[in-house]
Backbone as a printed PyTorch tensor [residue, N CA C, xyz], in Angstrom:
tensor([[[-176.9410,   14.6390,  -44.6740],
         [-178.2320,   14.6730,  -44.0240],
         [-179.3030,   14.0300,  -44.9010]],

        [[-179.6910,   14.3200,  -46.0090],
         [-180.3850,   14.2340,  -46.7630],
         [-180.2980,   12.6010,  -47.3190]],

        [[-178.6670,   11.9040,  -47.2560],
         [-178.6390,   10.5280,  -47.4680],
         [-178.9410,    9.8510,  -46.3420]],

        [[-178.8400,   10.0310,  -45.0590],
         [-179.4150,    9.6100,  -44.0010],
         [-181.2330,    9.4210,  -43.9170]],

        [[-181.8190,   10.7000,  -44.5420],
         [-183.0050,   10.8460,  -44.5820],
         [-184.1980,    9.5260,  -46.1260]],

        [[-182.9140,    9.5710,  -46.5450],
         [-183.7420,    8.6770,  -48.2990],
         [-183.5690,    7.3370,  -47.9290]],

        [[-182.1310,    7.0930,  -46.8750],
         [-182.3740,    5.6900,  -46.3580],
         [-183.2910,    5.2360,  -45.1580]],

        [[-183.8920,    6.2420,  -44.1400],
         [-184.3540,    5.6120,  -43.5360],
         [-186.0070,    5.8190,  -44.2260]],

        [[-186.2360,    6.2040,  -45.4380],
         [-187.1360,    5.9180,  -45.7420],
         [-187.7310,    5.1460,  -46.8980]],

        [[-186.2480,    4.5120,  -47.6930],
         [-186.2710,    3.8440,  -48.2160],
         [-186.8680,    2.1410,  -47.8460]],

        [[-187.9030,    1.2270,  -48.8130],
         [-188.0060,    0.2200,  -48.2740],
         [-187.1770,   -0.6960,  -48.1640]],

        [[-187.2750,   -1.6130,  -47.2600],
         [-186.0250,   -2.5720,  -46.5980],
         [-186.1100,   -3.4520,  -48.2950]],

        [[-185.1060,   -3.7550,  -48.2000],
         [-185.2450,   -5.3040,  -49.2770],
         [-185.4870,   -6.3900,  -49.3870]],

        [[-186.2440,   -7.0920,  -50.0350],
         [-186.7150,   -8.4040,  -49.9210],
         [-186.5850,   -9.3140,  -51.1240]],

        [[-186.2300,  -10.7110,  -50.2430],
         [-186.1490,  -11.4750,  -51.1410],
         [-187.0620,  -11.4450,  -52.2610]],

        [[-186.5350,  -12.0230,  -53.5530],
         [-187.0710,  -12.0260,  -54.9540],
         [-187.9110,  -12.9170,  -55.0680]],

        [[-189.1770,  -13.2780,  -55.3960],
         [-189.9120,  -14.2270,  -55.6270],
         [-189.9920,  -15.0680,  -56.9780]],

        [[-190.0450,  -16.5140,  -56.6990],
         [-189.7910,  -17.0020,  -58.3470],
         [-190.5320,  -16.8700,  -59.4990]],

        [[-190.6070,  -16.4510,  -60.5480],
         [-191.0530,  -16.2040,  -62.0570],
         [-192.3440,  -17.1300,  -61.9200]],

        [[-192.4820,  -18.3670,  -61.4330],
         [-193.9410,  -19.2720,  -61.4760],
         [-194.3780,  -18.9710,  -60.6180]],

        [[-194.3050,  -18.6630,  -59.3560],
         [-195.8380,  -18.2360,  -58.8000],
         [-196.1000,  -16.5990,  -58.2740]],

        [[-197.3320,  -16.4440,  -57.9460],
         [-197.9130,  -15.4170,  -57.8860],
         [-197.5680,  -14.8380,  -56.7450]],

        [[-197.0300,  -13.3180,  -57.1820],
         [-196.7370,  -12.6780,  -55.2860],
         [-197.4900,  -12.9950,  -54.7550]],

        [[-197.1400,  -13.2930,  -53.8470],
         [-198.1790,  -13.1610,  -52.0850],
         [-198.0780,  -11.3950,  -51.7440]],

        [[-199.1220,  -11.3240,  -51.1630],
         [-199.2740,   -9.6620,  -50.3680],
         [-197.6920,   -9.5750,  -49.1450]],

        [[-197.1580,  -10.7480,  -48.5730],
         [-196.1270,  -10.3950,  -47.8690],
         [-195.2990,  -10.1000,  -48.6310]],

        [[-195.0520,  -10.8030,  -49.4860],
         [-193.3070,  -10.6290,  -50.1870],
         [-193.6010,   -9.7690,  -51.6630]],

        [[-194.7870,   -8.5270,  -51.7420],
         [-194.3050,   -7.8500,  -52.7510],
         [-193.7220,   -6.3120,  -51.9400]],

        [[-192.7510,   -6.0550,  -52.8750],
         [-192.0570,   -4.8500,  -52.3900],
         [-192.7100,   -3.6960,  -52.1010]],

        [[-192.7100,   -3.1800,  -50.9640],
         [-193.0380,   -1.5240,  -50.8750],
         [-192.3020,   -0.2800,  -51.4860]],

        [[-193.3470,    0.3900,  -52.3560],
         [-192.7500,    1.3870,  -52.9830],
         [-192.0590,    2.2060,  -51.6390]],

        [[-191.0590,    3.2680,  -52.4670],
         [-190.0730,    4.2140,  -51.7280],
         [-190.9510,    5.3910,  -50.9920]],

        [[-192.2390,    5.3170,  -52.2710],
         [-192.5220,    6.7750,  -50.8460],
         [-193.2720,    6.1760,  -49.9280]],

        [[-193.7440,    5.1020,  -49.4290],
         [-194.3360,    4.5210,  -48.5980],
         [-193.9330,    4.7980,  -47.1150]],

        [[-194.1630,    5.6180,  -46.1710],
         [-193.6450,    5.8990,  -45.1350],
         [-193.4950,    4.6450,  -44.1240]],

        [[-192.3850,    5.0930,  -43.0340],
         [-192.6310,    3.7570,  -42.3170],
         [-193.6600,    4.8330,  -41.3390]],

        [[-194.3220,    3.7620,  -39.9870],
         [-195.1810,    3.9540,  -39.3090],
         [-194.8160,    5.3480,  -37.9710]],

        [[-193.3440,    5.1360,  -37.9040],
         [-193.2490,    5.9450,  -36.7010],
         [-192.6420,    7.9870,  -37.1710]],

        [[-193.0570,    7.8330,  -39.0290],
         [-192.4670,    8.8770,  -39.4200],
         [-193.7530,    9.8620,  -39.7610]],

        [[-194.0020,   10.7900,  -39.6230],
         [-195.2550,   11.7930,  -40.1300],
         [-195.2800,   11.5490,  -41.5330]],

        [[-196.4510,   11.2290,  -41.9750],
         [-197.0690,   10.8750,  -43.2540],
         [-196.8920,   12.4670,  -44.0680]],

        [[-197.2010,   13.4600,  -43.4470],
         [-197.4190,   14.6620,  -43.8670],
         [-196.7890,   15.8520,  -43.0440]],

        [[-196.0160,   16.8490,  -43.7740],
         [-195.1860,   17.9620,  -42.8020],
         [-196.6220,   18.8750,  -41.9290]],

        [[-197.4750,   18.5790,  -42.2020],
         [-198.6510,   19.3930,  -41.6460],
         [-199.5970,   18.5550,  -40.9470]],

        [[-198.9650,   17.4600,  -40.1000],
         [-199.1240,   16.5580,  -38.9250],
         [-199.5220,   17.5320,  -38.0200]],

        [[-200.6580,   16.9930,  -36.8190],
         [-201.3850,   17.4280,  -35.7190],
         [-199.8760,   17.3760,  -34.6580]],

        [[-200.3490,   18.2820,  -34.2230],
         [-198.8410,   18.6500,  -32.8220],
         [-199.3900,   19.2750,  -31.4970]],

        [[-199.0320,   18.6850,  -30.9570],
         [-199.9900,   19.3910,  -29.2490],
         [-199.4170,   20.7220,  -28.6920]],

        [[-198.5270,   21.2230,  -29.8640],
         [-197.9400,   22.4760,  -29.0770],
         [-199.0960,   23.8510,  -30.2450]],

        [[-199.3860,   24.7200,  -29.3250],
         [-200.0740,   25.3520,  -29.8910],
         [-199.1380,   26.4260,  -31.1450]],

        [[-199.9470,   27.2830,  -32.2960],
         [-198.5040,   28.0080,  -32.8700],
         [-199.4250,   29.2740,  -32.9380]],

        [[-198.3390,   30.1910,  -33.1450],
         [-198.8870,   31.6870,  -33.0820],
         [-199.9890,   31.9090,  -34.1260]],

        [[-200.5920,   32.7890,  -33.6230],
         [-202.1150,   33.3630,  -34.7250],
         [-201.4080,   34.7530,  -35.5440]],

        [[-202.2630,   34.7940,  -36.8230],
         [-202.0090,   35.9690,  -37.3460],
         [-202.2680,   37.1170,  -36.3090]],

        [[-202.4850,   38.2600,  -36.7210],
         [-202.8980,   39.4320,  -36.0610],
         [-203.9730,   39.7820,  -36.9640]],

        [[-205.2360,   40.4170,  -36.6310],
         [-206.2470,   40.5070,  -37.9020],
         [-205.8090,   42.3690,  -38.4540]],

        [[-205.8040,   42.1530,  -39.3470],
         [-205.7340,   43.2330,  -40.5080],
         [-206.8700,   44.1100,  -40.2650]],

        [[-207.7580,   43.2970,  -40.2810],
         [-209.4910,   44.2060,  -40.1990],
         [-210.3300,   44.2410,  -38.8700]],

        [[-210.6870,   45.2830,  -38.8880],
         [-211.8430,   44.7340,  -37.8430],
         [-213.1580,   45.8520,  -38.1170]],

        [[-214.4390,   44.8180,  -37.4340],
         [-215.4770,   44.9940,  -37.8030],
         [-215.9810,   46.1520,  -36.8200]],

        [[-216.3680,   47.4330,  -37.8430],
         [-217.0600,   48.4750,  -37.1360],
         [-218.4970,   48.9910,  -37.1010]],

        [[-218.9190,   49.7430,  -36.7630],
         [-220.6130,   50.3670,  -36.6440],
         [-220.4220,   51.8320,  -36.9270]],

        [[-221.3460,   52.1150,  -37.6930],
         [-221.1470,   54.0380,  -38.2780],
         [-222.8060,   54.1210,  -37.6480]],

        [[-223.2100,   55.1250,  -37.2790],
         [-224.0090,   54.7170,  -36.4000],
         [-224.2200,   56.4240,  -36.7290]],

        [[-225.7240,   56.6710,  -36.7280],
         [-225.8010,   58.1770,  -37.1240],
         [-226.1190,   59.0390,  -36.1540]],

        [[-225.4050,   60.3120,  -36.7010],
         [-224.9810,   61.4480,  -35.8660],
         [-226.5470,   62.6980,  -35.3810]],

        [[-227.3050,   62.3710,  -36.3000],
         [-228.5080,   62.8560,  -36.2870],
         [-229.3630,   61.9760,  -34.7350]],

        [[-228.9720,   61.2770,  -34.4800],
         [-229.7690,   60.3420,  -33.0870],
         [-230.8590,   59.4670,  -33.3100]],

        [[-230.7100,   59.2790,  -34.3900],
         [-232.2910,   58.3360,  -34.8320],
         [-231.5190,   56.8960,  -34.7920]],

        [[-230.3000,   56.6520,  -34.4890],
         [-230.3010,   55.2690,  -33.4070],
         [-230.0340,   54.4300,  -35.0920]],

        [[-230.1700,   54.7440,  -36.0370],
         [-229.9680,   53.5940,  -37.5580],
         [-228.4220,   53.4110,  -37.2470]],

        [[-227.8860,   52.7730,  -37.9410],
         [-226.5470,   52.4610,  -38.3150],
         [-226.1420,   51.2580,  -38.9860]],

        [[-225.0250,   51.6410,  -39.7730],
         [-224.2360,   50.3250,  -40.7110],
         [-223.4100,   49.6150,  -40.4130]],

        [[-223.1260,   48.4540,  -40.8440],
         [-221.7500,   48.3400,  -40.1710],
         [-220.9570,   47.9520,  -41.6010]],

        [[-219.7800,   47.8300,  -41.0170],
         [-218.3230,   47.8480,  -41.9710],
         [-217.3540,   47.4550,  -41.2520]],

        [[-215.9560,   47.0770,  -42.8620],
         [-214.9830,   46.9300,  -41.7080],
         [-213.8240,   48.1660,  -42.2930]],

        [[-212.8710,   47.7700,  -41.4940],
         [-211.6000,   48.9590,  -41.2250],
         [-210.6150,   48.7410,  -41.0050]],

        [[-209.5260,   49.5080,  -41.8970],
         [-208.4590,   48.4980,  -41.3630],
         [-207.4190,   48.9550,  -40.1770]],

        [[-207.0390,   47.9150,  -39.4030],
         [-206.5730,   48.4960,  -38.1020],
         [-205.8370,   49.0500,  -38.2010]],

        [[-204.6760,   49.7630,  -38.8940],
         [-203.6430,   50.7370,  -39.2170],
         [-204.3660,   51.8610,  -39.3610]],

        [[-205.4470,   52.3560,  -39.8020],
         [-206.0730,   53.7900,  -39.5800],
         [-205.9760,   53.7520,  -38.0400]],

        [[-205.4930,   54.8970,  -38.2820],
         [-205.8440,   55.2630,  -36.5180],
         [-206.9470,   56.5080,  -36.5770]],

        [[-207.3950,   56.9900,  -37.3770],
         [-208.5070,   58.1890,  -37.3440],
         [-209.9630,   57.3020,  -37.1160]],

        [[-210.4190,   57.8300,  -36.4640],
         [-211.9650,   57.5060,  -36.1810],
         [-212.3240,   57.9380,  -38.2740]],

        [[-213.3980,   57.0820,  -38.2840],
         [-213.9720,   57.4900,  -39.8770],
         [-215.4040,   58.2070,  -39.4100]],

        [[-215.4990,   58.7340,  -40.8000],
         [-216.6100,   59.3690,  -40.0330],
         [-217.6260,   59.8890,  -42.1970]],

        [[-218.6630,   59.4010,  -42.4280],
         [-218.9870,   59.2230,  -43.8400],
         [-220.5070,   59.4750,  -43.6870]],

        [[-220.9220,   60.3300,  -44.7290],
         [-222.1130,   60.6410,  -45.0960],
         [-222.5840,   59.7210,  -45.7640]],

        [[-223.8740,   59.5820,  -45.4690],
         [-224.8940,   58.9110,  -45.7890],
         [-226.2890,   58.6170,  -45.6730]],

        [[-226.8170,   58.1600,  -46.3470],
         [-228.4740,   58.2090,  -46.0250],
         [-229.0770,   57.2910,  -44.7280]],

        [[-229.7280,   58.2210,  -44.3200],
         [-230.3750,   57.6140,  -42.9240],
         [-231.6550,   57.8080,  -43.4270]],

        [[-232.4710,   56.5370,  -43.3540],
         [-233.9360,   55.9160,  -43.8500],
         [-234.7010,   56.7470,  -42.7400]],

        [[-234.6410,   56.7440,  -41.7120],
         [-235.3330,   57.0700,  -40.2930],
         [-235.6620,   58.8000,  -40.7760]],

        [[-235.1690,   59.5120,  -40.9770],
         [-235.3580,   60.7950,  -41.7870],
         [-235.0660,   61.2060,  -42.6380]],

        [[-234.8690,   60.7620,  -43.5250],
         [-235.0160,   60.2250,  -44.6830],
         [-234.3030,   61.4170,  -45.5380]],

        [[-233.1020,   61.5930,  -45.0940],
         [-231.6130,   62.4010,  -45.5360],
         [-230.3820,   62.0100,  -45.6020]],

        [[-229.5620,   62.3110,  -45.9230],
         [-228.2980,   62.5820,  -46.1880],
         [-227.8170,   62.9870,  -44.4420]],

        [[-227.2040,   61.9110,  -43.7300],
         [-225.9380,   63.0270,  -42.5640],
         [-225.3070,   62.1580,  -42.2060]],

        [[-224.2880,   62.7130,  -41.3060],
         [-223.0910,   62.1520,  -41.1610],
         [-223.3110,   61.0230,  -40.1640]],

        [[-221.8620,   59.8650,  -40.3560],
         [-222.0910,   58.8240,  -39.4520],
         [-220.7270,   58.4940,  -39.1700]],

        [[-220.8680,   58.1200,  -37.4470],
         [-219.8420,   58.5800,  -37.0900],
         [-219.3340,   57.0190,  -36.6630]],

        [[-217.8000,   56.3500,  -36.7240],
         [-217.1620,   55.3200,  -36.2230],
         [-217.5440,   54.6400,  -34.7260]],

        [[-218.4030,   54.1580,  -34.5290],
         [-218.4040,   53.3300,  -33.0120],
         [-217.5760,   52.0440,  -33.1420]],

        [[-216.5770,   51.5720,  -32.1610],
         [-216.5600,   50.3400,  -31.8380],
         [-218.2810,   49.0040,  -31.4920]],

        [[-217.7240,   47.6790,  -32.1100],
         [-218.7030,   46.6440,  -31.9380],
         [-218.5640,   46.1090,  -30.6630]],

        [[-219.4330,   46.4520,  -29.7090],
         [-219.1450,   45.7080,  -28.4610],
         [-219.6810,   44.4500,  -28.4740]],

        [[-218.1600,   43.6040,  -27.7340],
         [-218.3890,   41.8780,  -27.8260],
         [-219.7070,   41.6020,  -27.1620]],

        [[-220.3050,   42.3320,  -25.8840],
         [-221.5010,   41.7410,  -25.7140],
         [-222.9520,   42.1910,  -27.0380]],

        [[-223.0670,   42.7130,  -27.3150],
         [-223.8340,   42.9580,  -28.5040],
         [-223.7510,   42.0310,  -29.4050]],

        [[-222.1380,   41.3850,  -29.9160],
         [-221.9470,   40.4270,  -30.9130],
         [-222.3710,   39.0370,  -30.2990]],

        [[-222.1670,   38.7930,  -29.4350],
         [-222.5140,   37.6980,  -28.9810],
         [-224.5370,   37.7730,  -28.4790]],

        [[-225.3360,   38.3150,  -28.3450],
         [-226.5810,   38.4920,  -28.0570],
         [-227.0910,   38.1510,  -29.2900]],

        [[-226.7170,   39.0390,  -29.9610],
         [-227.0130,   38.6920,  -31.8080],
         [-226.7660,   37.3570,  -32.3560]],

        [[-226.0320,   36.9840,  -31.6360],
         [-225.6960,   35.3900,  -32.7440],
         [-226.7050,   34.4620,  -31.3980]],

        [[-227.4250,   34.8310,  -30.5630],
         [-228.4730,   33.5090,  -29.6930],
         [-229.6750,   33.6800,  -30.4040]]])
């Protein structure tokens, strides 16, 4: 396989040019790694077939406080917790210490924010 593969990408051979004059651009030899035209230059060539996506690891959440004064942080999480989180912290709005509880980011919210 592999001798099949070094010859068809090996360059063809060409006559030798004489010692007195100067190559011409036709008749100097092409080096070996020089691809020919109908072979992918690179294994990470454009392809019209689409390929699978990762799966994301993380995703982006809102802790959003339990007291009702409407503040909240956001963070991310990783999708293998399956427990809602739920973390104390300071809320500026009354200006304490309480708990904040895991909301999902709704896509319309994310998208309003980025116009």
């Amino acid at each position: 396989m592999f001798g099949l593969l070094s010859q068809s990408l090996r360059a063809a051979p060409r006559a030798p040019t004489p010692a007195h004059s100067p190559a011409s651009p036709s008749t100097v030899a092409t080096p070996a790694w020089v691809v020919a035209p109908h072979v992918p230059a690179s294994p990470f060539h454009f392809s019209p077939i689409p390929e699978a996506r990762k799966k994301r690891k993380t995703v982006r959440i809102r802790l959003t406080s339990a007291a009702g004064t409407g503040f909240a942080y956001t963070t991310t999480k990783k999708v293998a917790l399956g427990v809602k989180m739920r973390f104390r912290k300071y809320d500026p709005v009354i200006r304490q210490h309480c708990w904040f509880v895991e909301e999902k980011i709704s896509r319309k919210r994310v998208l309003q924010r980025k116009r």
